[in-house]
C-alpha positions in Angstrom: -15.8 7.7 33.7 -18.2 5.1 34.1 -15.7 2.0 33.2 -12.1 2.5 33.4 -10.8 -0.9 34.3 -7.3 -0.2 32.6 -6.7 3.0 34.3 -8.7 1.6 37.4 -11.0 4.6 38.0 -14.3 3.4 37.2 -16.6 5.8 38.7 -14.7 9.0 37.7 -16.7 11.7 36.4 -15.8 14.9 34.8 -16.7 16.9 38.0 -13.8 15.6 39.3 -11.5 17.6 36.7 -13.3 20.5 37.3 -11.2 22.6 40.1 -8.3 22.1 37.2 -9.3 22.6 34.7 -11.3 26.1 33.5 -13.0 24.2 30.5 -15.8 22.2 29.3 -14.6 18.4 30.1 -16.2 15.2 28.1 -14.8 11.8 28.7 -14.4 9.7 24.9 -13.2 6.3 24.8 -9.5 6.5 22.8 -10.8 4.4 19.7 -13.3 6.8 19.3 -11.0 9.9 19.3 -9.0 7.7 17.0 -11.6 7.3 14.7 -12.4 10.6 14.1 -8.9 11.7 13.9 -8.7 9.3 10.9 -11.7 10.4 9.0 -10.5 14.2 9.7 -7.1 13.3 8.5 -8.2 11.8 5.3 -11.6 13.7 4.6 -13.9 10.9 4.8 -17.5 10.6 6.4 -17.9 7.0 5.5 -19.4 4.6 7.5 -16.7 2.4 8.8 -14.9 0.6 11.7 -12.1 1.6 12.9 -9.5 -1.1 15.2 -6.9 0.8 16.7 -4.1 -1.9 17.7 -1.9 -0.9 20.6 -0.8 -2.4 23.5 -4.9 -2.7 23.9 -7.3 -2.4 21.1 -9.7 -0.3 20.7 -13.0 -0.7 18.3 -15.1 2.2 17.1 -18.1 2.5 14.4 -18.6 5.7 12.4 -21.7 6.1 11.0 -22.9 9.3 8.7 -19.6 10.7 10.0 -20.6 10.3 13.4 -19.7 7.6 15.9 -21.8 5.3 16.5 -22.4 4.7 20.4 -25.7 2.9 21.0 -28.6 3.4 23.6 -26.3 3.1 26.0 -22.8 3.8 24.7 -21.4 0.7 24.3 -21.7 0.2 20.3 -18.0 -0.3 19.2 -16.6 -1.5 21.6 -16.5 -4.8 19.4 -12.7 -5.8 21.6 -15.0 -7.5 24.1 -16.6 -10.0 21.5 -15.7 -13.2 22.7 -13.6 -15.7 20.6 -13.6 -18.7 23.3 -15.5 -17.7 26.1 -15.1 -20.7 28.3 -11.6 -22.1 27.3 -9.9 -18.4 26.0 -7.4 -15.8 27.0 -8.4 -14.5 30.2 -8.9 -10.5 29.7 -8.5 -7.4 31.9 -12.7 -7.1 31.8 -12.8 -10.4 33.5 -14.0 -12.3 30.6 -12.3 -14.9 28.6 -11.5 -14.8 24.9 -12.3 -11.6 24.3 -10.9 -10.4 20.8 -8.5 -8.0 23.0 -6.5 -11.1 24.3 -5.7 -12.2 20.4 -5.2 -8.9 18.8 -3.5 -6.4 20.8 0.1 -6.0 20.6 0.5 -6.8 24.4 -1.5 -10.2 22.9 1.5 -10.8 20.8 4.5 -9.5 22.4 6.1 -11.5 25.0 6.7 -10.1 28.7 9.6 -7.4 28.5 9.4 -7.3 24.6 8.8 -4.0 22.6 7.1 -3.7 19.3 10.2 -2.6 18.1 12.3 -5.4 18.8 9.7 -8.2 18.0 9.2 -6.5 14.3 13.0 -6.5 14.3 13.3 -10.1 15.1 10.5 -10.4 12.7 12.2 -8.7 10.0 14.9 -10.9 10.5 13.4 -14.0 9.5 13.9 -15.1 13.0 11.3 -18.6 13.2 9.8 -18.5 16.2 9.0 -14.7 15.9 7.5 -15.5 12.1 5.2 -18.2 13.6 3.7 -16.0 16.4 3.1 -13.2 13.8 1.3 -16.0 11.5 -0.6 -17.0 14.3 -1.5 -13.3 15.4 -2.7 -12.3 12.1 -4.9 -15.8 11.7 -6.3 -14.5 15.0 -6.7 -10.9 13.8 -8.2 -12.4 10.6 -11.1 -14.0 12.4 -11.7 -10.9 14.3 -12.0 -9.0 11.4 -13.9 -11.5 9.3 -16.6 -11.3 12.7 -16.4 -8.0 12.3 -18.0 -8.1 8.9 -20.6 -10.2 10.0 -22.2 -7.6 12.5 -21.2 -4.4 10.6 -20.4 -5.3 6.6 -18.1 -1.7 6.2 -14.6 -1.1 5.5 -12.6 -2.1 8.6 -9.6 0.5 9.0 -6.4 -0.4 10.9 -5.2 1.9 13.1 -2.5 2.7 16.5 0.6 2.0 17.2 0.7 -1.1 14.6 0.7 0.9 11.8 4.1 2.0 12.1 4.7 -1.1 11.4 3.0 -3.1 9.0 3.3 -2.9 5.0 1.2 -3.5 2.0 2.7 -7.6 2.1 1.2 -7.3 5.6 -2.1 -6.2 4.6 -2.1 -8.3 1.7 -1.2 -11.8 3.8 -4.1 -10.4 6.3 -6.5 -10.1 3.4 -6.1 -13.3 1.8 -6.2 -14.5 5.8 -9.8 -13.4 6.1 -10.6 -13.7 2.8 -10.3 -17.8 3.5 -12.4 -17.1 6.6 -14.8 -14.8 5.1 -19.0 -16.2 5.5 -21.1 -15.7 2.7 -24.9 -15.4 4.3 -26.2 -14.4 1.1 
C-alpha cells in the first residue's frame, strides 16, 4: 500500500499478505472498487465519476469502462482538491480544505452522532439539524460543480449516503449546483 494514512500502514505491500493468503493479491483504493461495482450493477461502461460518501469520501473516474488512474495512480482521487487551502478544514492528509473535510458524513455529523440519528433528527424537522444539512449540501454542491469543471461527466452518488437521501434530496442538490454551475463556453 503505498498511502494508507487512514488505516496507518503506508508502506504495506501485497507481499506482506502473502504467507495468508494462497491467492493472487492487488491493493484498489475503495472508490474504485465502488465504482466498478456500480457500473456492474447497472450495466453501464460510461465514462463517469463516481463520489462514494461515507464516513470518508472516496472519488473515482471511469473511463471506456475502465478506471481511470493516471501516470502515476492518483487520477480520482478528486477528495483531496482543496476548497480553502489556507483558512479550511484541517484533513487527515495534512492538508487544509480538502473536499473530504466538507463532504464526508464524519464532515457532517457531530462527535458521537450516527447517520442514522442525524437523518432522524433531520427528518424531524429539527432546526439546527436542517441548517447543517443545507450547509452540507451547499458544500457538496460546489464540490460537485468543481467536479464538472475538470471532468464534464455524469457525477454518480454513491456509499453509505445513499441509504439515505431521496429524489427531494437530489433535486434540492441539483438546483444547488445548478446556481453554482460555470459556463466556460
Amino acid at each position: 500500500m503505498l498511502y494508507g494514512k487512514i488505516l496507518n500502514c503506508t508502506g504495506l505491500s501485497t507481499t506482506d499478505f502473502k504467507p495468508y493468503l494462497n491467492y493472487n493479491i492487488t491493493f484498489y483504493h475503495d472508490a474504485d472498487c465502488v465504482a466498478v461495482a456500480e457500473q456492474e450493477q447497472n450495466k453501464s461502461n460510461g465514462d463517469a465519476i463516481y463520489l462514494s460518501i461515507g464516513e470518508h469520501l472516496g472519488t473515482a473516474i471511469m473511463v471506456d469502462g475502465q478506471i481511470y488512474s493516471g501516470q502515476n495512480g492518483r487520477s480520482g482521487t478528486m477528495e483531496h482538491i482543496t476548497l480553502d487551502s489556507h483558512q479550511g478544514r484541517q484533513c487527515y492528509c495534512g492538508k487544509k480544505g480538502c473536499i473530504e473535510t466538507y463532504c464526508s458524513l464524519s464532515s457532517l455529523l457531530v462527535d458521537n452522532e450516527s447517520a442514522t440519528a442525524f437523518f432522524n433528527r433531520l427528518n424531524q424537522n429539527d432546526q439546527g439539524t436542517v441548517a447543517r444539512w443545507k450547509t452540507y449540501l451547499d458544500y457538496l454542491a460546489d464540490a460537485i460543480n468543481n467536479l464538472h469543471m475538470f471532468v464534464d461527466n455524469p457525477i454518480y452518488l454513491a456509499g453509505e449516503i445513499v441509504r439515505f437521501i431521496d429524489q427531494n434530496t437530489i433535486d434540492a442538490l441539483a438546483e444547488r449546483t445548478k446556481k453554482n454551475h460555470c459556463i466556460s463556453r
